[in-house]
NUKOL-984206 format. One record per residue (C-alpha): residue in three letters; x, y, z. Coordinates in steps of 0.2 Angstrom, whole numbers, plus 5000, padded with zeros to 4 digits. Example, Ala and Ser with C-alpha at 12.3 -4.5 7.8 and 13.67 -1.06 7.14 Angstrom:
2
ALA506249785039 SER506849955036 
END
This chain:
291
UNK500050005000 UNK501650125003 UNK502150094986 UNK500550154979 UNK500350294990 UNK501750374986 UNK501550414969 UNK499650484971 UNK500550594983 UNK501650654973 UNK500450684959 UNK499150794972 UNK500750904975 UNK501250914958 UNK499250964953 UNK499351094971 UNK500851184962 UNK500251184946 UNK498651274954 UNK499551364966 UNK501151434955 UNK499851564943 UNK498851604959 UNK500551694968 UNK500951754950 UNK499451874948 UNK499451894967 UNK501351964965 UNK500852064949 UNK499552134957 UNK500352184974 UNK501652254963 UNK500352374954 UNK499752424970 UNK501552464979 UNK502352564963 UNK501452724967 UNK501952714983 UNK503852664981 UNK503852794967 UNK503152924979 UNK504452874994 UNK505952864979 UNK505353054974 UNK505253114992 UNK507153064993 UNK507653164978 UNK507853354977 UNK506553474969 UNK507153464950 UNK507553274951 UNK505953244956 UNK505253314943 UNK506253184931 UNK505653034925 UNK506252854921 UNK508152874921 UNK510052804925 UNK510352934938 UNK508652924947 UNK509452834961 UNK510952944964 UNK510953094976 UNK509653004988 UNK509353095005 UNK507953155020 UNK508353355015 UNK506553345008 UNK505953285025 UNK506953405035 UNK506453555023 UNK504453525029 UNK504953595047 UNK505653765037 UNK504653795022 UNK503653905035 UNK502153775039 UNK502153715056 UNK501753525052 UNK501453455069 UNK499853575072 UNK499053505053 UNK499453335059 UNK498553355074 UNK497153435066 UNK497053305055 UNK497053175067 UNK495853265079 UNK494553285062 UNK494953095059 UNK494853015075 UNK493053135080 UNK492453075063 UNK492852885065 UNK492352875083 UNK490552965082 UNK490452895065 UNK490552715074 UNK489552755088 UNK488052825079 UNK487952695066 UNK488052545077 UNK486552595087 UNK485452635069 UNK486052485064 UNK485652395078 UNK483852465079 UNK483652445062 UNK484152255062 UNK483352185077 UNK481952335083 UNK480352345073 UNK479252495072 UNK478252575059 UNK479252645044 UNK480752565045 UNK481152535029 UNK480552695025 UNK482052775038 UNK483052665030 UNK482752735011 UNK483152905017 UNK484652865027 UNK485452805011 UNK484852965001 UNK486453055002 UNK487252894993 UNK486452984977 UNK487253164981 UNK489053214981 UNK489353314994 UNK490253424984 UNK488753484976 UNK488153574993 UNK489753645000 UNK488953794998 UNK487353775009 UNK488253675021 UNK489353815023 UNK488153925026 UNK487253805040 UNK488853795049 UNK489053975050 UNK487053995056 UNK487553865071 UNK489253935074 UNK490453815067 UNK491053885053 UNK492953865054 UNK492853755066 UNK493553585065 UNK491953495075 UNK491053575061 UNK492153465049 UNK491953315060 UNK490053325059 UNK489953355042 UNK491253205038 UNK490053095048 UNK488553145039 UNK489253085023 UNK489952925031 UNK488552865041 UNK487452815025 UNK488852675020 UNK489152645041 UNK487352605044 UNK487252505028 UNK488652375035 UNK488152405051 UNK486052335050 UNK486652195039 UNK487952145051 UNK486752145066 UNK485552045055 UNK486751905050 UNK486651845068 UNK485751725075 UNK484051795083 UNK484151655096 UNK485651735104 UNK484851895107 UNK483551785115 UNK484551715125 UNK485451855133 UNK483751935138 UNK483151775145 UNK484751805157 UNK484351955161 UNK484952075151 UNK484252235146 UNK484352285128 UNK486052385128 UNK486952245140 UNK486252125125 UNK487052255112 UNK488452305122 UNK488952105130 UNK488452005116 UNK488152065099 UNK489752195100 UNK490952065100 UNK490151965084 UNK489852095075 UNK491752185079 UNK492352165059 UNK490852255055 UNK491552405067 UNK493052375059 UNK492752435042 UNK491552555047 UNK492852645056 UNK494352605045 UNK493052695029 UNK492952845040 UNK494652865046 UNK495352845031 UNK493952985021 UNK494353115035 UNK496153115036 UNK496253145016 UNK494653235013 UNK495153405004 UNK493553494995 UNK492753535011 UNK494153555022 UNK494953715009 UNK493053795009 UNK492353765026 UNK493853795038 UNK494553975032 UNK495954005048 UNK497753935044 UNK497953875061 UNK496553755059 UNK496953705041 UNK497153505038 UNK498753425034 UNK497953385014 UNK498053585013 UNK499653605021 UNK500253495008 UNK499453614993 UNK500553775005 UNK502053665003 UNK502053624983 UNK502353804978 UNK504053834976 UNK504953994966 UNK503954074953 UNK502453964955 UNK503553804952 UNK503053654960 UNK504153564971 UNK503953394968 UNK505253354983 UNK504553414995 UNK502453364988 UNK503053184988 UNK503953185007 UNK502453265016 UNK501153125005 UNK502253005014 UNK501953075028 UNK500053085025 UNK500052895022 UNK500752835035 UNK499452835048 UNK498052775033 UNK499452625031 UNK499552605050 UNK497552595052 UNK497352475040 UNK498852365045 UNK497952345061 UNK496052325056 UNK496552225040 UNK496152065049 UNK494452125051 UNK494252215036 UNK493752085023 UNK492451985033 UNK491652135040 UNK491252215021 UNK491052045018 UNK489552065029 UNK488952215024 UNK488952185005 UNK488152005007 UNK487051985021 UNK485352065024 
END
């Protein structure tokens, strides 16, 4: 029986590679595609203004150095501050963002009333409008309630736009769990939020995940409304620091420096999905499918 084994063993590995080899080819290809614009961008950022602004060539890799780096705390820009408002805008955006749409998505899933689907309908509505198209009346709400130039007004104005996407994932991911588990929980007691907050929030964590991961990631490089509602430098975001730093002598752009502080700006969108990736895909998952 060894004898005979043995060579339908060897046959399954040789079928495995013949299936697995094309698989990591278009996997590396694709990866590939995905990490040029970024090397390309880091490459750049080492390189002075006029090699930057070079392409494809012999002496692309001579004359590396961080001056471009060192040059963002002296071109006159005080990058800390637009980092923190950035991370300020982002972190207010993802947190009420994830707050707000776990509770509708929960009430939409699991609570029945009159007109849900109705609530539902309208809270998708801002699917079909760019926010773009109503800067200006937003702008002009903001300044009636006082938060024009403000960065909570950014934050609120970021969650709007986010929540139709984050209560979306959110109700189909509280749906895809088992009702008898919410039954359950209240037959041990539990009131309603010790049932959201003790046993659905754990299931429905990838869910979260990507909700927050979507939002994070829109307000830290959201530019449109950032350049037309927020009007004090001091309270600019990092995305129109950047458009400060491009401008070099006689409107030349400086392609050095643009590229080192777009580094900059990706790193903590790289970080955040580094650490939610392993939720990521199974919670979209459950938002695209379920329901």
């Amino acid at each position: 029986m060894t004898t005979v084994a043995r060579p339908r063993s060897i046959s399954n590995r040789y079928r495995n590679l013949r299936t697995d080899v094309p698989r990591w080819v278009i996997g590396v290809v694709i990866s590939l595609l995905f990490l040029f614009p970024v090397a390309w961008t880091v490459l750049r950022s080492l390189q002075d203004g006029q090699a930057a602004a070079i392409g494809l060539g012999a002496g692309m890799f001579d004359g590396l150095s961080g001056d471009n780096y060192s040059a963002l705390g002296d071109s006159g820009v005080s990058l800390v501050r637009y980092v923190a408002n950035s991370a300020a805008v982002a972190l207010g955006t993802t947190a009420l963002t994830s707050v707000v749409a776990t509770m509708a998505g929960y009430a939409l899933a699991r609570v029945r009333f009159a007109g849900a689907g109705l609530v539902f309908v309208i809270i998708l509505t801002p699917f079909m409008v760019p926010f773009q198209g109503i800067l200006v009346p937003l702008f002009t709400l903001l300044n009636w309630m006082g938060l024009n130039d403000d960065l909570l007004g950014l934050v609120l104005v970021y969650t709007t736009f986010q929540l139709p996407f984050a209560v979306f994932v959110m109700r189909n991911s509280f749906a895809a769990v088992p009702k008898e588990l919410e039954e359950a929980a209240m037959i041990d007691g539990l009131s309603t939020f010790g049932v959201l907050g003790r046993a659905l929030l754990p299931i429905v964590t990838p869910g979260i995940a990507t909700v927050a991961l979507y939002a994070f990631i829109f307000a830290w490089n959201e530019f449109l409304a950032a350049l037309i509602l927020i009007t004090s430098q001091s309270k600019f975001t990092l995305p129109i620091a950047l458009v400060n730093l491009q401008s070099g002598q006689f409107g030349q752009i400086d392609f050095g420096i643009l590229s080192a502080g777009a580094t900059v700006a990706t790193v903590p969108c790289l970080l955040a999905f580094l650490l939610l990736q392993r939720y990521y895909v199974s919670g979209l998952s459950a938002g695209s499918t379920k329901g």
